[in-house]
N, C-alpha and C positions, 0 to 999 in steps of 0.2 A: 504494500500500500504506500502510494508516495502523499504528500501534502497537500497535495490538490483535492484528493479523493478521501480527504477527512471528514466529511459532511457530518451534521449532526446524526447520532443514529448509529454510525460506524464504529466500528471495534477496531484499537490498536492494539498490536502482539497480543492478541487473544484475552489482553485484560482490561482496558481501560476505554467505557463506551464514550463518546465523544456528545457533548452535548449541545457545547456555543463557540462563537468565536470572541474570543475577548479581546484579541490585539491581532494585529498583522502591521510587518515590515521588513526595513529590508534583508533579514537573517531570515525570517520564516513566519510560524503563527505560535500564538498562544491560545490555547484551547480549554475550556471547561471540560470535566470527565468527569465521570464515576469509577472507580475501583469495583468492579465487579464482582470479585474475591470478599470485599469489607463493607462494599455499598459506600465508602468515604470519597468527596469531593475534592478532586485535586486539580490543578492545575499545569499541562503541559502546554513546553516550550517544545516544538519540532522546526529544525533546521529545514531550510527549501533545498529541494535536490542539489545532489552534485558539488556540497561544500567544500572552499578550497582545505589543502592541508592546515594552513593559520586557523582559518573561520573554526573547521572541527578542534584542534587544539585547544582554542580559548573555551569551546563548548566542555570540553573533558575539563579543563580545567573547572571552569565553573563550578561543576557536578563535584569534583574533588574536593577542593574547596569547601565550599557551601558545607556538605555532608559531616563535614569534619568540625564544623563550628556547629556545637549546639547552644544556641543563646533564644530567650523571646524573643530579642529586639532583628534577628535574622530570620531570613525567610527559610523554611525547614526546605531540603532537599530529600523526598522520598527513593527515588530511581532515576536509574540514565542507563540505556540500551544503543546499540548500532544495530540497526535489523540486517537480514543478510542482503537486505535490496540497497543498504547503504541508507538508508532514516536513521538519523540521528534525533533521538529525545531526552527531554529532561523532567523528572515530573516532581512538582513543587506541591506544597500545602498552598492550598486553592482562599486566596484572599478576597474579600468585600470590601471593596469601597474605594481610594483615589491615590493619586499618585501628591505629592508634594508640588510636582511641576502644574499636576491640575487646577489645586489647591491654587499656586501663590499667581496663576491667571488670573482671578477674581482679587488680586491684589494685598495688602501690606496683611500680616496675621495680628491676631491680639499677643500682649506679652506674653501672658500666663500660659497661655497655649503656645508661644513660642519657646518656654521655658522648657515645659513639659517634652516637646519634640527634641530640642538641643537635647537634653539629658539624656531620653532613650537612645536616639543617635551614637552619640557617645558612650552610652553603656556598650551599645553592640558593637563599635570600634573597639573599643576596651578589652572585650572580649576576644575580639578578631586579632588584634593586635598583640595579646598576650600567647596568641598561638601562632604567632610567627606570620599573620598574614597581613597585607597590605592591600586595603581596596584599590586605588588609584584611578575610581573613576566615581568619586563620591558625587554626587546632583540632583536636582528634585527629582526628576525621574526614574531613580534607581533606589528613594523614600516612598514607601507604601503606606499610607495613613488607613489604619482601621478602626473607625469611631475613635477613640482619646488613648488606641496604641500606633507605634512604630516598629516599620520591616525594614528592614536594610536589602535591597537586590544586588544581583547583579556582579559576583567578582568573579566574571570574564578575562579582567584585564589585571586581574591580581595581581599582587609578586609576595612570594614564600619566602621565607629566610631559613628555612630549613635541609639548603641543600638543594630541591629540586630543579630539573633546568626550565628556566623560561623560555615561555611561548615567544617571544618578541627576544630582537636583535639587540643590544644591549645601546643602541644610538637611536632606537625606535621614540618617538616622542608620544606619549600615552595619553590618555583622557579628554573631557573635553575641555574646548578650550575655557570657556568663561569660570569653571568651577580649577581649573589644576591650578597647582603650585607653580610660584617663580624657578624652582629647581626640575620641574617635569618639563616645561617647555625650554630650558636650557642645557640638561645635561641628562646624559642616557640612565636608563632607567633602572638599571642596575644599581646607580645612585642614591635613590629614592629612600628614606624611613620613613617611619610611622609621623614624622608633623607633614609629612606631603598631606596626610588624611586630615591633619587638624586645620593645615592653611584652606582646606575644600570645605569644610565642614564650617569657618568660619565665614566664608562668603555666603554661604550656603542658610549660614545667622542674619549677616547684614541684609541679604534678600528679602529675608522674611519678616524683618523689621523694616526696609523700607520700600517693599513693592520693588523693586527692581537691582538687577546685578550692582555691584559696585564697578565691574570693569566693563567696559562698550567698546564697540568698535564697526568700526564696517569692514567684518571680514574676521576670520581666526586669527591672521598674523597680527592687524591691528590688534586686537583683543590681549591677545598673550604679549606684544609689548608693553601693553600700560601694565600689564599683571608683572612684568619685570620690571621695569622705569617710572610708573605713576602710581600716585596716592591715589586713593578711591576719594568721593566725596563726604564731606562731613557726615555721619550717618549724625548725629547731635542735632543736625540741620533737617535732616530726612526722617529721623524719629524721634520726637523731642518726650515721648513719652516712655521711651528707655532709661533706665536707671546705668547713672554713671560708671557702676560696677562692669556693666555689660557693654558697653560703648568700650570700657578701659581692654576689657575680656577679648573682642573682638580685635580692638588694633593688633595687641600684643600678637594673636594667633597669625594675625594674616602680614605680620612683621617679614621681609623679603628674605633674610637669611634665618634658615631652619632655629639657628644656636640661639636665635632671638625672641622664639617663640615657648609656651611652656614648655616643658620636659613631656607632657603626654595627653593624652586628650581628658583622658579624667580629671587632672589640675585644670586645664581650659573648661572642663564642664563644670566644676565648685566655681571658679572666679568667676563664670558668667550666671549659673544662676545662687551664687550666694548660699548655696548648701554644700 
């Protein structure tokens, strides 16, 4: 069965009946199922035919990854298969409700619920982070909001300190632009620790405190130079209803050289919300 012929209704590798489409682009679809076996709702990711060697790679990773971090604030990883036809799938615990990126289109958040998301955020980094792994593609779209919880998606583009070899070529430039660090769009990615997550994580705060990125441009390269060369705008100016603590919390994180930023993302998560 290839990805075309997913309809609702159809049964993948003999387990998992396909119900809706939830997402499509351009890796593949995201699909509603049932476990047939449990009757439990999950969610797969199935890659579109013919994926190059990179594309499947980051997919196995993913799956690796993922599986191996068990935290609330991550999205759980149930299975990942290659069928003999060559489908590649991923199948996740099956979420309700919006992405962050959906979310902060409808504009600025309230504090309190921006407090609340910072934190879990940061817990699941914390997590992630203590088992050696590196998101490196933190952005609202890769934050799942579930009612007054948070899912972390998405480490495709991880990097492991444990030894394993990377999917990407060590001068590869990673993530996207408006969310990476000054050190991901400058130097190979082999480079990278754990405050590359905090500098993302911290734009990722000023966002959602003032409705929009702190870096602009027309175009990635624009973009990623002001993230190396230019201050963001006054968020004091842009959110005047942030408490100084977090305004302070914010610069420090998104500070241009690593050494200048907290020691880890959990110290960045107490200075900004004051627990």
């Amino acid at each position: 069965m290839i990805v075309s012929e997913l309809a609702p209704g159809s049964v993948l590798a003999d387990t998992y009946r396909i119900s809706r489409v939830l997402a499509e682009g351009g890796m593949g679809r995201v699909l509603a199922a049932q476990d047939i076996r449990t009757s439990r709702g999950v969610a797969i990711k199935v890659m579109r035919e013919r994926p190059t060697a990179q594309a499947l790679a980051r997919f196995r990773q993913e799956a690796k990854v993922a599986s191996r971090l068990r935290h609330d604030n991550i999205v759980e990883v149930l299975d990942f298969k290659v069928l003999p036809n060559g489908t590649a799938f991923l199948v996740m615990e099956l979420l309700e409700g919006e992405s962050l990126d959906a979310r902060l289109k409808r504009g600025a958040l309230p504090v309190d619920q921006i407090t609340r998301i910072t934190r879990q955020i940061a817990a699941g980094l914390a997590a992630a982070h203590s088992a050696g792994v590196i998101h490196r593609d933190l952005k609202p779209e890769n934050i799942f909001l579930v009612d007054n919880h948070v899912k972390i998606l998405d480490f495709g583009i991880s990097k492991l300190s444990d030894g394993d070899v990377s999917t990407e070529q060590p001068t590869t430039v990673l993530g996207t632009p408006h969310y990476m660090s000054p050190e991901q769009a400058t130097v190979g990615n082999d480079d990278l620790d754990a405050r590359a997550d905090q500098f993302s994580l911290a734009v990722i705060t000023y966002e959602m405190l003032a409705g929009r990125p702190p870096f602009e441009g027309n175009g990635a390269t624009a973009v990623m130079y002001r993230i190396v060369h230019a201050e963001p705008p006054s968020l004091a100016t842009l959110a005047p209803a942030a408490a100084p603590r977090m305004l302070a919390a914010i610069q420090r994180a998104m500070a241009k050289a690593p050494a200048d930023r907290f020691p880890d993302i959990a110290t960045f998560a107490d200075a900004f919300t004051g627990t």
